[in-house]
N, C-alpha and C positions, 0 to 999 in steps of 0.2 A: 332557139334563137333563129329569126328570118334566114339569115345568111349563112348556119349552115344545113338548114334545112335546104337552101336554093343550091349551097354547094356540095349535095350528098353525092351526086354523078363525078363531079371534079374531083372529090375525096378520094375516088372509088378509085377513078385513071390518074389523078395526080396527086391524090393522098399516099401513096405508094412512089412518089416521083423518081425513086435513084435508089439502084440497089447496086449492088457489086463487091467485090472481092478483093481486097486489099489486105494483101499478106503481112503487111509492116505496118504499125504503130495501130496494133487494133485497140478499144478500148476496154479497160477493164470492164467486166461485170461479174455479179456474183453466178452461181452454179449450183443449182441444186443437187447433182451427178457429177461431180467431178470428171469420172471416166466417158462423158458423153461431151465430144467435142466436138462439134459438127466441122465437117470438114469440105473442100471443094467449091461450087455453086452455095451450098447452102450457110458456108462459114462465112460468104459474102451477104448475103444474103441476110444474118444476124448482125453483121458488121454493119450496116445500115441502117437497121432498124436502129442498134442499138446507139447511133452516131446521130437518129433523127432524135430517141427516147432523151439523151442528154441535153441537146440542143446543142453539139459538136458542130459548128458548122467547117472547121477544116478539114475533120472526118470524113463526114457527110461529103464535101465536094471531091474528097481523095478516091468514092466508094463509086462513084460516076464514071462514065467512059471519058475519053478526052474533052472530046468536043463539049458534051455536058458539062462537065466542071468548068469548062470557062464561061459558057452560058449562066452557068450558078453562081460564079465569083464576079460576072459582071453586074448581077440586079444590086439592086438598094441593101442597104443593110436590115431593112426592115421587112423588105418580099423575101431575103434568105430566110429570115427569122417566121414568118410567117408561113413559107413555101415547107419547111421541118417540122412545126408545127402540124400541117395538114398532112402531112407525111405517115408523121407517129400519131394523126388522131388525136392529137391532147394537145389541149392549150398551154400546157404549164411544163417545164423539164423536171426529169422523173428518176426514176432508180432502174435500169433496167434488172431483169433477172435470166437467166439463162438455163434451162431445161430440157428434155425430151418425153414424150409420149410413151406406152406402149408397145411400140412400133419403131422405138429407138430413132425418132423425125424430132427435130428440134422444135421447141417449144421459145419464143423472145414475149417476156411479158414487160410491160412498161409501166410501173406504178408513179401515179403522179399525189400529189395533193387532194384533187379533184377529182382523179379515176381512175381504172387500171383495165389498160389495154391488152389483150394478148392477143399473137399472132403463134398460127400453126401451121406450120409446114408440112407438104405433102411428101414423097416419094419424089425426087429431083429426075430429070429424062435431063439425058444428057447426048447431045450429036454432036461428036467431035469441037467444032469449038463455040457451040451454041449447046444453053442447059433453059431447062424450064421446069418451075416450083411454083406447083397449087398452093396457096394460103388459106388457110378462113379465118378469116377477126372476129372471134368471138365475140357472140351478138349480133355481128355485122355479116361480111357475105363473103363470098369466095371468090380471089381474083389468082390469076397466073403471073407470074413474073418470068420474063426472058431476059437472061443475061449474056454476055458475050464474052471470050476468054480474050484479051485487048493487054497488049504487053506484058505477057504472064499471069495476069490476075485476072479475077472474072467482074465483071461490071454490068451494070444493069443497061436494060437496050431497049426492053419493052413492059407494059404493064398490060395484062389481056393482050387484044391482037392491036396495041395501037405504041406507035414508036416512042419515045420519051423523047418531045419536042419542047424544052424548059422553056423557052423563050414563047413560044406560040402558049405554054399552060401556064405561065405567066401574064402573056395577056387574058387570057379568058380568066382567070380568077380577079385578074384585078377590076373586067368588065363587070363580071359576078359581083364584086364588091362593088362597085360604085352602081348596080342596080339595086341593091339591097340601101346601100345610102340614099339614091334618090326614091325608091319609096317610101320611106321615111320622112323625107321632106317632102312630101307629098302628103304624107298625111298631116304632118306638121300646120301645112297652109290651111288644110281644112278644118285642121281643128281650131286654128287659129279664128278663121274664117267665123266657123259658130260659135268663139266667144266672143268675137266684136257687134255680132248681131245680139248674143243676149246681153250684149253691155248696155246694145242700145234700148234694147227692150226695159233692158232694170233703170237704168237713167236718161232717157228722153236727147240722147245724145253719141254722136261717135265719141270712143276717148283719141284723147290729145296725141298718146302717143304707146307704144307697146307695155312701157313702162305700166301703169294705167290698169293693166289686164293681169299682173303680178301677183301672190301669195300677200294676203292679208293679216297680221297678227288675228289668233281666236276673237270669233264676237263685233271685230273691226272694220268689216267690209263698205267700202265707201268709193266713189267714184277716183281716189284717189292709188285706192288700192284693194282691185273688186275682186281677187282670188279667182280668177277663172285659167288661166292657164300656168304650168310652171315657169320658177326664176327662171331658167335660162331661156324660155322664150323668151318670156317678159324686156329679158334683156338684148334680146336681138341676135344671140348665139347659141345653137344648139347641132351636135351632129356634125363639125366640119361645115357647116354652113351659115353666111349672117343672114339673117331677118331683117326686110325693112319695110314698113307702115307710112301710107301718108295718105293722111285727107284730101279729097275731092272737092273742093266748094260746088255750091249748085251752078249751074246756070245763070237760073234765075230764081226770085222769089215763091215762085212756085213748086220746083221739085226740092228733092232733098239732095243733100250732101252725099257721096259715097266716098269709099277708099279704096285705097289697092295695095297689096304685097307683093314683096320679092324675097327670093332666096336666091345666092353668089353663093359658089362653093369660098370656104375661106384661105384653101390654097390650090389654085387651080392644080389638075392633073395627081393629086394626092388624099385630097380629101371629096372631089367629085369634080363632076365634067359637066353636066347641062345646067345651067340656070333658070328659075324659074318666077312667072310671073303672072301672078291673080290678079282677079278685077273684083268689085264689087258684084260681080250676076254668080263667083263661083267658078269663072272660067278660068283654068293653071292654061298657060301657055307656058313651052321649055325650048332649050333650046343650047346647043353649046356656045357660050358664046365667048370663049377661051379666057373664065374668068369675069368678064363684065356682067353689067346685070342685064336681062331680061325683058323684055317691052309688050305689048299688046298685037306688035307687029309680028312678033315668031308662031310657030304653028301651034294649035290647042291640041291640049292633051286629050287623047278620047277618053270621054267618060269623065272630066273632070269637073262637070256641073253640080254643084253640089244641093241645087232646087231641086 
């Protein structure tokens, strides 16, 4: 999928976002070793994981240093739920399992529906009241976690060498997301774009309206319903975004008709930010324009000529 291929760096620093050590109300998990109970840095350390694997979110913000945890209990209910998510790597909440290596290093796996994640734990360095713990996520690659010892318990502080800034890796994901949505409406318009020219091409005519351009029962296809784009285009909504179509009359007698499109996010600031607005030659122009639609007057998209 687009967006997390665009968000494999944000995964990496903020797929890891809160780690720490919180001695009280840990959560169960099962144990392969009974007698292998990680302890210190690295018992926080599972405390987290295993508090992102369930999709805990009281956990999860208890496992944070202060300040984090209220950055984390301040967002949406849905960027907490989302932000755990990218945390534990899986979309879906899971079963944690609890083990060690070889090497007696803890082992947190995350078995979801969908996939099963595991994290390994290095050999923890600890300087008085700063600790740091190599990871590798199988499959995936190796980051370092710093945690801090912060009213008794240890909490996480750092992911690699970069501070754990919830609110600043809050907004950059949600940037991350709404460019990943507007590429997609972007292609939207073009695709859109090269069915109303083959509509014209098949029927000597622009259609009336989106509708028009719609899924056709088998065998059916007619001017009224030519199967060239999906229902929800057809219908003017797709993606957090509405679609809207409208004819051009000529001139005059001599040229031809054209049209133009728009896309509005359908709740500004949640489901996208720039608006967007085609012409007949191909040309997107975008533009934030906090929710309203988009005009011929905002800047073109480079590259968005579709001739």
């Amino acid at each position: 999928m687009k967006i997390r291929a665009r968000l494999s760096g944000l995964v990496a620093a903020a797929a890891l976002l809160a780690l720490a050590a919180s001695c009280t109300l840990r959560p169960v998990y099962a144990q392969e070793n009974p007698e292998v109970v990680p302890t210190g840095p690295a018992a926080a350390l599972a405390d987290v994981l295993t508090a992102a694997c369930t999709s805990n979110q009281a956990q999860f913000a208890n496992d944070l240093t202060v300040e984090s945890a209220v950055a984390f209990r301040a967002l949406s209910a849905d960027e907490r739920s989302q932000l755990i998510k990218r945390f534990a790597l899986a979309d879906d909440s899971g079963k944690p399992l609890l083990s060690a290596d070889g090497q007696n290093h803890t082992v947190v796996r995350c078995s979801t529906p969908s996939t099963t994640v595991e994290f390994r734990f290095g050999a923890a360095r600890v300087h008085d009241n700063l600790a740091f713990i190599p990871v590798d996520v199988v499959g995936g690659r190796q980051t370092q976690f710093g945690l801090v010892r912060q009213n008794g318990s240890w909490r996480v502080l750092s992911v690699g060498l970069v501070l754990i800034d919830i609110p600043q890796l809050a907004i950059q994901w949600q940037k991350a997301e709404f460019a990943s949505k507007e590429e997609a409406v972007v292609s939207a318009l073009q695709g859109l774009h090269e069915a109303i020219d083959r509509y014209q091409r098949a029927f000597g005519t622009l259609p009336k309206s989106l509708g028009e351009l719609g899924p056709a029962p088998p065998g059916e296809i007619s001017p009224e319903q030519a199967s060239l784009v999906s229902k929800d285009l057809a219908s003017g909504q797709a993606g957090g975004y509405r679609f809207g179509y409208q004819v051009i009359p000529a001139a005059d007698t001599s040229a031809q008709a054209t049209f133009q499109l728009t896309a509005t996010p359908d709740d500004y600031g949640k489901t996208g930010l720039r608006s967007f607005f085609m012409d007949g030659d191909g040309r997107i122009h975008a533009a934030d324009k906090h929710g309203t639609a988009a005009t011929s007057d905002d800047p073109v998209l480079e590259a968005s000529n579709t001739n």
